[in-house]
N, C-alpha and C positions, 0 to 999 in steps of 0.2 A: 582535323580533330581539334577542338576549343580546347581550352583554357582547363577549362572543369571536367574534361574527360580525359583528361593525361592526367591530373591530381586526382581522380579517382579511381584510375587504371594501375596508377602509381601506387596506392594507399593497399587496393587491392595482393600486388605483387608481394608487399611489405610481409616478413615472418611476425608470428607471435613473437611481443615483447614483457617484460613483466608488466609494464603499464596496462595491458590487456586484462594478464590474468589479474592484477588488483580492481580493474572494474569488474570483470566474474564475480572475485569474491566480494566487495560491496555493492554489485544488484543482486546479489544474490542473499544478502542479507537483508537488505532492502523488501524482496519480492517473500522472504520468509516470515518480515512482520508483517506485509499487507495479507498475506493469506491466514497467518493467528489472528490477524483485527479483521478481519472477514467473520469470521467466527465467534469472537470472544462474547460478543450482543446474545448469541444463541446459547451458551453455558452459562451467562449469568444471569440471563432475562428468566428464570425460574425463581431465585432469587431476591430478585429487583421487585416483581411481582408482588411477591410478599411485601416489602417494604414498603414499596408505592401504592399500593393497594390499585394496580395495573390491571385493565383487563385485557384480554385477548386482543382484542382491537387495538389497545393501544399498542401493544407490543409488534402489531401486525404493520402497524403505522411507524413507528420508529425504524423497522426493519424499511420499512419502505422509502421512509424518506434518508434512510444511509443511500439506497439507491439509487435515487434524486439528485444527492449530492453527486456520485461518483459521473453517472449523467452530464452535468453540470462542468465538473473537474474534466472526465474526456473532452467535452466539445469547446472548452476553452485554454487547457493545459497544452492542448499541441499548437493552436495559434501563440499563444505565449513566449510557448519555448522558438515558433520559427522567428520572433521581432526577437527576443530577449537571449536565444541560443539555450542549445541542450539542458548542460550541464546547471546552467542559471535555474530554469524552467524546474528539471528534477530536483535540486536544492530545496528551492522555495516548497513545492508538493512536499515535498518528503518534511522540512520544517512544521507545514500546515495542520501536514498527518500525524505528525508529532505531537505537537501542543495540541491536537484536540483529542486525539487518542488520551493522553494522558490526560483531559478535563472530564473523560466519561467518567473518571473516577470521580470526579467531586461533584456530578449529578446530582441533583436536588426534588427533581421533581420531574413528571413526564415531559408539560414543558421546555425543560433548559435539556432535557438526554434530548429532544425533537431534532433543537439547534444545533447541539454539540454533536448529535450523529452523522447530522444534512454538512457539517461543517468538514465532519472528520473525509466524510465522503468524498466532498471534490479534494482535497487535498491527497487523500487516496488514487485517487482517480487521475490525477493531473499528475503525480510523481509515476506510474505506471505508464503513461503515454509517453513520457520524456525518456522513461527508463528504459522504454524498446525501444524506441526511435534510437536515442542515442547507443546502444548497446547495437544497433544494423549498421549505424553511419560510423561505429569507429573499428569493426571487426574487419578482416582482412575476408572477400567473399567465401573463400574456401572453409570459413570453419566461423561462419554467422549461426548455421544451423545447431551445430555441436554447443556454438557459447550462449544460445538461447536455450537448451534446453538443460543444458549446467544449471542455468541460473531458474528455471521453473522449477526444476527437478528438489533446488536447495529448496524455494520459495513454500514448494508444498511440504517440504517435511515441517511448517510451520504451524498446521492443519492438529496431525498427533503430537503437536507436541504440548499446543493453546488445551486441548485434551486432554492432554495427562496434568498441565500446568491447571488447568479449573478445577480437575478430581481431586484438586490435595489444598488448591486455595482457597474455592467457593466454599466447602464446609467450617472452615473456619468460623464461620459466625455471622452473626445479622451483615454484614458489612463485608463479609468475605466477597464478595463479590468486586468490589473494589479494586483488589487486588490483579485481577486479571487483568485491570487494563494499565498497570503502574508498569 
């Protein structure tokens, strides 16, 4: 037996320690803003619409190129993360997802949402890759299953929540919209 299969047979054996459950609960808060910012384009793009004087299309294309990005962020976030390490790799995503997330708010035009969607995407996308990976390689096997779906389970309540949070901020006003992504 190598080297790398006594420390992974090892890691395996190892109980839950809190350092475990404090990753639960930070990918799980983690996975509960990317699935509100999944979303939030779809509750304010009525909105925006008005504002931008947007048609279908473009909104069709904004949605599109979020997905471009995330594309982009999968198939380069897990190479990243295996030269630069997990923990690195999810930082940086989750940083990227941050600052751009929060620039949908200062959108100006169809234009710059195009950028700041395609942007927010791979950084969505590349903290999500890093965050299972790492979330498989530091769980003990017997309860990888269970700590993945803790962490989906919070992720999605992120879904009703972007929902109830657009129902009471988007009317707010010409600009309410704004608001969803602060």
């Amino acid at each position: 037996m190598n080297t790398f299969s006594q420390i992974s047979a090892r890691l395996d054996r190892l109980p839950l320690a809190r350092f475990h459950y404090q990753v639960i609960v930070a990918l799980g808060f983690v996975f509960f803003f990317e699935f509100a910012d999944l979303n939030t384009f779809a509750y304010a793009a009525p909105q925006m619409r008005l504002q931008f004087g947007m048609s279908i299309d473009s909104v069709a294309w904004i949605t599109s190129v979020t997905f471009l990005g995330m594309f982009v962020g999968a198939a380069f976030g897990g190479r990243f993360a295996d030269v630069a390490g997990r923990r690195k790799g999810l930082v940086i995503g989750l940083g990227v997802f941050s600052i751009f997330s929060l620039f949908n708010a200062i959108a100006w035009d169809v234009p710059s949402l195009l950028v700041i969607r395609f942007l927010t995407g791979i950084g969505l996308s590349a903290m999500t890759v890093c965050a299972n990976t790492y979330l498989v390689e530091i769980m003990p096997a017997s309860y990888r299953g269970k700590a993945q779906s803790i962490v989906s389970f919070v992720g999605h309540l992120g879904i009703p929540a972007m929902a109830f949070m657009a129902s009471v901020l988007v009317p707010l006003g010409d600009n309410g919209w704004r608001f969803v992504f602060l």
